[in-house]
C-alpha positions in Angstrom: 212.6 16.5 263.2 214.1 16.9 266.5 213.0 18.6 269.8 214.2 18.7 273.4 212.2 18.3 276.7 210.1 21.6 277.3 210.6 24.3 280.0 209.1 23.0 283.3 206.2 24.4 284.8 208.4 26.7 287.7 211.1 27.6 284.6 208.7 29.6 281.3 208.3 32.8 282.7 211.7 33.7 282.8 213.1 32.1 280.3 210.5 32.9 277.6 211.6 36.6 279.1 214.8 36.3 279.1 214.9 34.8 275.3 212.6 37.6 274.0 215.4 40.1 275.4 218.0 38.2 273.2 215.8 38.8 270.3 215.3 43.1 271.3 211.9 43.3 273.4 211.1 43.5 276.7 208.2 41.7 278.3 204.6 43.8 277.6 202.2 41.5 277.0 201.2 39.7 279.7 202.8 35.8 279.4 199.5 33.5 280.7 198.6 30.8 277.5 199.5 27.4 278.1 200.7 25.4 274.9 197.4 24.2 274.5 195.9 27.6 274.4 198.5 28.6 271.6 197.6 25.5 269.6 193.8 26.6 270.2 194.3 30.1 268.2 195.5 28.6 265.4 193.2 25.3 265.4 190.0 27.8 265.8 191.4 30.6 263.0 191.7 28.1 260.8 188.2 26.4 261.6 186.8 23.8 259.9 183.0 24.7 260.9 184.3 28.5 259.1 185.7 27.7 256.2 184.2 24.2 254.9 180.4 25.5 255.6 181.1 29.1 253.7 184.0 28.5 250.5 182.4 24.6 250.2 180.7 26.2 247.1 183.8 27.2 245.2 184.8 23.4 245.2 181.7 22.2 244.5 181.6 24.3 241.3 185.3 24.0 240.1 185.7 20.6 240.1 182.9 18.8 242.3 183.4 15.8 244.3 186.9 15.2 243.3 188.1 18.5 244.2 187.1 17.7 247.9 187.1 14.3 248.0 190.8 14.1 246.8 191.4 17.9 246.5 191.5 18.5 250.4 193.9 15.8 251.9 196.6 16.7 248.4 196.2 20.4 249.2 196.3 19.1 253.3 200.1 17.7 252.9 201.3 20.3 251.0 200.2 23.0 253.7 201.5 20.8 256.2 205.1 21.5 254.8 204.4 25.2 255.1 203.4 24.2 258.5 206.3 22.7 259.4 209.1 25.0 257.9 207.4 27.9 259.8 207.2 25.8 262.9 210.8 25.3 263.1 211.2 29.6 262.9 209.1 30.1 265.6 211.2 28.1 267.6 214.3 30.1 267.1 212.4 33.2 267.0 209.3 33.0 269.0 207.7 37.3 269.1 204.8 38.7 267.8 206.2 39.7 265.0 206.7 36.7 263.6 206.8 36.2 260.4 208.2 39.5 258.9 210.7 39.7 262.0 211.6 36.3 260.7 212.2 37.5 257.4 213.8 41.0 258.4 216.3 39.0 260.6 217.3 36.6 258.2 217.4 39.1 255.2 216.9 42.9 255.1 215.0 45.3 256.5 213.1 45.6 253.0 212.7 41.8 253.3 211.1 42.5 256.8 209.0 45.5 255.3 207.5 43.5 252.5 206.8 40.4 254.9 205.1 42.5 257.2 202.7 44.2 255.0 201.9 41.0 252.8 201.3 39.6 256.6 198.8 42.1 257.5 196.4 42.4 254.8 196.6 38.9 254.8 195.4 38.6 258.5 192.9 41.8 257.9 191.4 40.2 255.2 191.3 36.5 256.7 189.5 38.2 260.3 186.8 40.3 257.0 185.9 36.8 255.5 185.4 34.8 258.6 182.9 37.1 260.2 181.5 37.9 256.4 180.9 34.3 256.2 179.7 34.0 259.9 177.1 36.6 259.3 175.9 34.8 255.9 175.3 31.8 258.4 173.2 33.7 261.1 171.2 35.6 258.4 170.3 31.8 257.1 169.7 31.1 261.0 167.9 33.9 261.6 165.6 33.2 258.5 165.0 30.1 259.7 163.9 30.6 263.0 161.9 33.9 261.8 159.5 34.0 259.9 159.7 38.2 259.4 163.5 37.8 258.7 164.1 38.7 255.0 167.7 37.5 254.7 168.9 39.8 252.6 172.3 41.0 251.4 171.8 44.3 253.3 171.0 42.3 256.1 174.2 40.2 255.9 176.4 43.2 256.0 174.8 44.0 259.0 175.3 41.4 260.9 179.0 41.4 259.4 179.9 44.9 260.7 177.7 43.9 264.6 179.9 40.5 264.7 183.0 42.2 264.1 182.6 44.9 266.4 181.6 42.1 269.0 184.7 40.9 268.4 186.4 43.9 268.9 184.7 44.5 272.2 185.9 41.2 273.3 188.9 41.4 272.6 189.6 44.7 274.3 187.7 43.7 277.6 187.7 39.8 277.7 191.6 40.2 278.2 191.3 37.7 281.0 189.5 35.5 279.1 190.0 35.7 276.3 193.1 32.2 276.4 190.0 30.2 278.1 187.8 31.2 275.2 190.2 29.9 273.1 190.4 26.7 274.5 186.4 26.8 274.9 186.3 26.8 270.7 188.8 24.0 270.0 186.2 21.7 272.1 183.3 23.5 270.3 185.3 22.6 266.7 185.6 19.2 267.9 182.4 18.2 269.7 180.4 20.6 266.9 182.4 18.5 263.9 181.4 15.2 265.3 177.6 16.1 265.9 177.2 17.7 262.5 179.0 14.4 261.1 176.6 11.7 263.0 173.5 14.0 262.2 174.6 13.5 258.1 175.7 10.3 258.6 172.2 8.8 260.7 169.4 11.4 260.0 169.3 11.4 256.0 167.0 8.7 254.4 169.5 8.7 251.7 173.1 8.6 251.0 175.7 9.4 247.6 177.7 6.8 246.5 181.7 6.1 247.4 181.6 6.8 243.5 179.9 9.7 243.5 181.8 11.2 246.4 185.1 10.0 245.1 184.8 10.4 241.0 182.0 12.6 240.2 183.2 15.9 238.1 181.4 18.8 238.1 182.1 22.3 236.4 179.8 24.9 237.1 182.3 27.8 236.8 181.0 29.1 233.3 185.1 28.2 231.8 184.9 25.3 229.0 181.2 25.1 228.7 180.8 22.8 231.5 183.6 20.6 230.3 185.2 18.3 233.1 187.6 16.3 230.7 189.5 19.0 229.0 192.8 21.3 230.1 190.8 24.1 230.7 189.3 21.6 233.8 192.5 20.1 234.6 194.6 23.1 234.8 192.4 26.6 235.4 188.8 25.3 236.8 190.1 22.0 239.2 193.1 24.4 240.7 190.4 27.0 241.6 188.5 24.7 243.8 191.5 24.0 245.7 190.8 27.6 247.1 188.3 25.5 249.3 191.2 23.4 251.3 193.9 26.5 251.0 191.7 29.2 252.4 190.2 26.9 255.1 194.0 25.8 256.4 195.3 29.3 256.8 196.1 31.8 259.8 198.4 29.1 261.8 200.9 32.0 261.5 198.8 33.3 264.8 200.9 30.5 266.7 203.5 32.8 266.1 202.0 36.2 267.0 200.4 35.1 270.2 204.1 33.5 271.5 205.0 36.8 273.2 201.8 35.6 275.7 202.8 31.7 275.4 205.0 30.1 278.2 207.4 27.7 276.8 207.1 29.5 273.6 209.7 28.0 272.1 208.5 24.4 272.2 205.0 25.3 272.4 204.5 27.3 269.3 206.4 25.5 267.2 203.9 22.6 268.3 201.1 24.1 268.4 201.7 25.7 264.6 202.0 22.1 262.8 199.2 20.5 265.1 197.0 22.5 264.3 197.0 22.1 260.6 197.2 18.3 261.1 194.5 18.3 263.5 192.5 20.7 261.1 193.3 18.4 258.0 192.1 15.1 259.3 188.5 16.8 260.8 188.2 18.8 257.7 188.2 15.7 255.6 185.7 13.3 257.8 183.3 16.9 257.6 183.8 17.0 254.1 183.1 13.4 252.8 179.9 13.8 255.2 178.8 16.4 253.6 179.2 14.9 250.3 177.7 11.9 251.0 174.4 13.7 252.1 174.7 15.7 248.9 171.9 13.9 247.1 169.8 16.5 245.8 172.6 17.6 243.0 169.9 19.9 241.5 168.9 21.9 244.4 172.7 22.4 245.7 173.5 23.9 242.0 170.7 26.1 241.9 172.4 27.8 245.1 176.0 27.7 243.6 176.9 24.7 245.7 175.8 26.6 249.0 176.7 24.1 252.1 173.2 24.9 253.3 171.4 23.9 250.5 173.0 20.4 251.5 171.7 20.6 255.2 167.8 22.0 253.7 167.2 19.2 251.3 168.9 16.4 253.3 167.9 17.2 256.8 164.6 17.9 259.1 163.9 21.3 259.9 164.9 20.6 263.3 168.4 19.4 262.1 169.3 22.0 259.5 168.5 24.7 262.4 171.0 22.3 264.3 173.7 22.1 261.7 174.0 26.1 260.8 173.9 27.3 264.6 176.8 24.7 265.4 178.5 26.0 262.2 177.5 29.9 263.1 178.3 29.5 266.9 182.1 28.2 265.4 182.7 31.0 263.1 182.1 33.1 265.8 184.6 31.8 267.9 186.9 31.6 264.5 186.7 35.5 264.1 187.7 36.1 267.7 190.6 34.4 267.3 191.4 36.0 264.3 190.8 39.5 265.5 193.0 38.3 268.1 196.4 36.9 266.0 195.0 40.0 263.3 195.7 42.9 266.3 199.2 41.3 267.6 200.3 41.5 264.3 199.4 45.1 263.9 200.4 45.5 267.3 204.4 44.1 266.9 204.7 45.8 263.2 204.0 49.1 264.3 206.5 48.4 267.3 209.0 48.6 265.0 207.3 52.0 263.4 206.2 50.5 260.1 203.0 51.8 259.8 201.4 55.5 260.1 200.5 56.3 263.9 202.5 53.4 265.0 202.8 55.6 268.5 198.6 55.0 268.9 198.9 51.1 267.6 201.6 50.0 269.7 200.7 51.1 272.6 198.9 48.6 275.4 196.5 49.7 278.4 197.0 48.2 281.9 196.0 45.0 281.3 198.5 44.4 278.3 196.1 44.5 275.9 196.8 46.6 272.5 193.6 48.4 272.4 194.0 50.8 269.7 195.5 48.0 267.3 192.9 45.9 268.1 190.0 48.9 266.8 192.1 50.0 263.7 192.5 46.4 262.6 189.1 45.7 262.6 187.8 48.8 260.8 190.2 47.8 258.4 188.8 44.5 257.6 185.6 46.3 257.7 186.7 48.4 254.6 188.1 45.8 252.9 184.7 43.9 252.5 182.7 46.7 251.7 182.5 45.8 247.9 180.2 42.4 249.2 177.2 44.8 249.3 177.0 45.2 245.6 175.8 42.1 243.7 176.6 40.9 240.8 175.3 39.0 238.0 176.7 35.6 238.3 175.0 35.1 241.4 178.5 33.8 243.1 179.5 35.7 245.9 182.5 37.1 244.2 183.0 39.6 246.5 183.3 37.3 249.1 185.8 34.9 247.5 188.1 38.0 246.7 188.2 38.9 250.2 189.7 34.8 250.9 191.3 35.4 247.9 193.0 38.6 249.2 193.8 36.4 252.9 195.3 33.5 250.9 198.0 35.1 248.6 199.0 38.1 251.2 199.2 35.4 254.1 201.0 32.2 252.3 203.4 35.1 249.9 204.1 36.6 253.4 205.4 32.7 254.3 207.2 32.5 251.5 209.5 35.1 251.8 211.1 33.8 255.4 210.8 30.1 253.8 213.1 31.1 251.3 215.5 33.3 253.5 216.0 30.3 255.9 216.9 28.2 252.4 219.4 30.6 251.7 220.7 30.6 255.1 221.3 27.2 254.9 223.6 26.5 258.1 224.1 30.0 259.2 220.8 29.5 260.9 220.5 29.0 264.3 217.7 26.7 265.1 215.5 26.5 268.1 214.6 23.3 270.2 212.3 22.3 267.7 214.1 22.0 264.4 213.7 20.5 260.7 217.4 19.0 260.6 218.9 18.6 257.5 215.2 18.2 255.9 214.5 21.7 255.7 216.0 22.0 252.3 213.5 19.6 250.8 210.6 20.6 252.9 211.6 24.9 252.4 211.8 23.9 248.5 208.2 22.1 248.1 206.4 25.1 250.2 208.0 27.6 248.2 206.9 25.9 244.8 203.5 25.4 246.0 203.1 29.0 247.4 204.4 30.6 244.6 201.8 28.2 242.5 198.7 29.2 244.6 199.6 32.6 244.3 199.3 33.1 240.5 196.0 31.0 240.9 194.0 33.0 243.0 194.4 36.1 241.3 192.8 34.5 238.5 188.9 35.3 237.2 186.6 33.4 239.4 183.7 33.8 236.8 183.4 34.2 233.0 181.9 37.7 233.1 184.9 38.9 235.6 187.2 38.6 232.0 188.2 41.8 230.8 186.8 41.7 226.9 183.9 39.3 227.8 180.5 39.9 226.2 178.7 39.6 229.9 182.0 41.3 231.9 180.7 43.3 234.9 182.9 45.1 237.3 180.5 43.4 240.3 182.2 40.1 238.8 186.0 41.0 239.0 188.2 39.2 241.4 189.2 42.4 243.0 192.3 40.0 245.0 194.6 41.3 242.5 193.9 44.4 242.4 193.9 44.6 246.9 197.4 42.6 247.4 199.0 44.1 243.9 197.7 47.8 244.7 199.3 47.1 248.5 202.7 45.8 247.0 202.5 48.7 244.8 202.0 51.2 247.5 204.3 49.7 249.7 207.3 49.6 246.8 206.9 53.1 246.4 207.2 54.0 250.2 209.8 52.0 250.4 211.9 53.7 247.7 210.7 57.0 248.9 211.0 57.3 252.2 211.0 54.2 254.3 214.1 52.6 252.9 216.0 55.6 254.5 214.5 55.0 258.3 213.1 51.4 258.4 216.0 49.4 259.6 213.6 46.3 260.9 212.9 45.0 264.4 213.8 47.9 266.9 215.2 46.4 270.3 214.0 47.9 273.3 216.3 46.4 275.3 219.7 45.9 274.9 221.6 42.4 276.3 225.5 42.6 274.8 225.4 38.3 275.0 223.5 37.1 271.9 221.7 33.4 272.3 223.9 30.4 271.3 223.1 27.4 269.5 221.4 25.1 271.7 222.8 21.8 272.9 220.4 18.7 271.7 219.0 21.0 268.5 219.9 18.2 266.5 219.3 14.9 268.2 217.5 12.4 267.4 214.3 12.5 270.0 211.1 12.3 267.6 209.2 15.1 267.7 
């Protein structure tokens, strides 16, 4: 991997402007994040105080120990080659669109088209689960620190549907804010992490085993009859608790969508996309094996289908539980900000380039550069999409809610596939940025697409015996419904295409119009160590 020096301080402004007229836009939204406030977008969307505290449970039932123990750093490196194939893209193509102008560029418009809609309702669906999972949090607060407080389902979708219209609201009038926020939640993430990890690590009388953390089996899924030895383990119920480490390390794309408002973009984002994950990985892990270690009370944790929280109850003091789930719920918070925020740009930049109905109302931005209107029919969208988590179902798994990451995880890694693979094609036609691969990308491209394509199939897959069409116990309340979101979107999308859209969506729409077109740059492939 090979970079060159970045802008200097007195030079971003108008050279990030300058490049983002070589590549068809003028200058909207208004350039003020450091590189350290793009890295923070992605570091907080993909949150380790979000997503280990609310999908911990589908690990701990498909697979146990092992699938976190050794699941997470396998499934870590594997995202990290995602991570850094995409991070060499934004460098040569550093907009808002990101990925689907990515793929539009290097392919066709009906690349573009497909990229950009898979890249959506991932990013909807990734902003639903967060604040779905940061409301089941501050219902368990709230019940805690309330004696009248029920904490019940209802109650949960409540607070979902208040949290994300906070979010909103934040979003549309925190404009000025809004990059210090961001850099507010990385230290929260990391200060939070290391609190919750010293309170598991000092306050328990108690600890697991290494051999317990690093060899236990458990399979509570309902597939094989509990079996932990068989295929049916090894290959369907083990793979599904990777959903744990794959939904956690997702929405790093928003590098990408925020580098219209990044100085330096084209160093910065490409840096802040594969530090993130890193970062993400290596705190993810340390949180993990804490929890595992404080997981003593087996019994308890699989009478709440491997909740987090029933780790923190029986492990912890009052006082500390209550300490643990606000750090967690105050971090989720800050995650669904973020992801309202990369979630709107997105919507923002794709209806720029008139790709989805109304795209006058969504790309339009007030005075203060913000895209308001994106911003409120993105988040009534993720509000839809979730509204199938206020029926419950028999298997007393929140199915519902793992279809929703199920939903983020396929739309947003397919969406990375298809630009992945383009750039593969390309071969040396491409024209890299400052921060580029080298000759490795061939490798690296080949390995995320494999793995994406893999993950795919996987999470479409029944979560629970009775969501098997043909079971004695099936109930519709039990269906992984991600299948039926991301393949009735593909669907829908297919047909527009070949009906209509084909004929007037030609891709990214300049809107302005510079005859000179960028050339390679000098030093792209040097040797520096990035």
């Amino acid at each position: 991997m090979a970079t060159t020096p970045a802008p200097t301080a007195e030079q971003p402004t108008d050279d990030d402007a300058r490049r983002l007229a070589e590549l068809g836009y003028k200058q909207e939204l208004h350039r003020k994040w450091s590189g350290f406030s793009n890295f923070a977008i992605s570091f907080s969307i993909i949150s380790i105080l979000a997503g280990c505290f609310t999908t911990f449970g589908q690990a701990w039932n498909n697979g146990g120990p092992v699938a976190i123990s050794w699941g997470w750093p396998l499934i870590s490196l594997f995202i990290l080659i995602i991570g850094f194939c995409m991070a060499e893209l934004v460098s040569a193509y550093p907009t808002a669109g990101g990925i689907y102008w990515w793929a539009a560029t290097m392919g066709r418009p009906v690349h573009g088209w497909f990229t950009g809609w898979l890249n959506l309702i991932g990013l909807v669906a990734v902003t639903a689960s967060v604040d779905y999972g940061c409301a089941t949090f501050l219902n368990l607060t709230l019940s805690a620190l309330f004696d009248g407080w029920a904490g019940t389902l209802h109650q949960t979708f409540l607070l979902f549907v208040v949290i994300l219209a906070l979010h909103g609201l934040i979003n549309i009038f925190g404009h000025h804010i809004i990059d210090v926020l961001q850099n507010v939640s990385v230290w929260w993430h990391v200060a939070g992490a290391a609190v919750v990890v010293a309170i598991l690590l000092l306050v328990p009388d108690h600890h697991q085993s290494f051999q317990f953390v690093f060899t236990e089996r458990f399979n509570n899924s309902g597939f094989g009859d509990g079996d932990t030895g068989g295929l049916t383990f090894w290959f369907y119920v083990l793979p599904l608790g990777f959903l744990l480490t794959q939904y956690t390390i997702t929405g790093f794309d928003a590098c990408a969508h925020v580098s219209e408002e990044t100085r330096g973009a084209s160093q910065a984002a490409a840096k802040g996309l594969w530090r993130s994950i890193f970062y993400s990985a290596v705190g993810g892990w340390i949180l993990l094996l804490a929890f595992l270690f404080a997981a003593t009370d087996v019994d308890a944790i699989n009478k709440q289908q491997g909740f987090s929280g029933a780790i923190f109850e029986t492990a912890l003091t009052p006082f500390f539980f209550k300490a643990v789930i606000i750090i967690s719920t105050i971090g989720q918070f800050f995650c669904g900000m973020s992801c309202v925020t990369s979630m709107s740009r997105m919507t923002y930049a794709f209806s720029r380039d008139r790709a989805v109905p109304g795209w006058r109302l969504w790309s339009r931005v007030d005075r203060n550069g913000t895209p308001v209107h994106a911003i409120i029919a993105a988040t009534v969208a993720g509000l839809l999409l979730t509204l199938p988590a206020l029926y419950k179902n028999s298997a007393g798994i929140p199915v519902a809610f793992y279809a929703v990451v199920s939903v983020a995880v396929i739309g947003l890694y397919l969406s990375f596939l298809i630009p992945i693979f383009l750039r593969l094609r390309m071969g040396d036609r491409f024209v890299p940025g400052p921060w580029t691969l080298g000759p490795k990308y061939k490798l690296l491209g080949w390995i995320a697409v494999i793995e994406i394509a893999i993950i795919s199939v996987y999470f479409v897959l029944p979560i629970v015996p009775a969501g098997v069409p043909g079971n004695a116990d099936f109930s519709w309340s039990a269906v992984n419904y991600a299948p039926l979101a991301v393949g009735g979107l593909l669907l829908g999308v297919a047909v527009w295409w070949y009906a209509s859209a084909r004929k007037w969506f030609t891709g990214p729409r300049r809107t302005v119009d510079l005859p000179t077109p960028r050339p390679a740059p000098d030093g792209a492939r040097a040797d520096e160590p990035a």
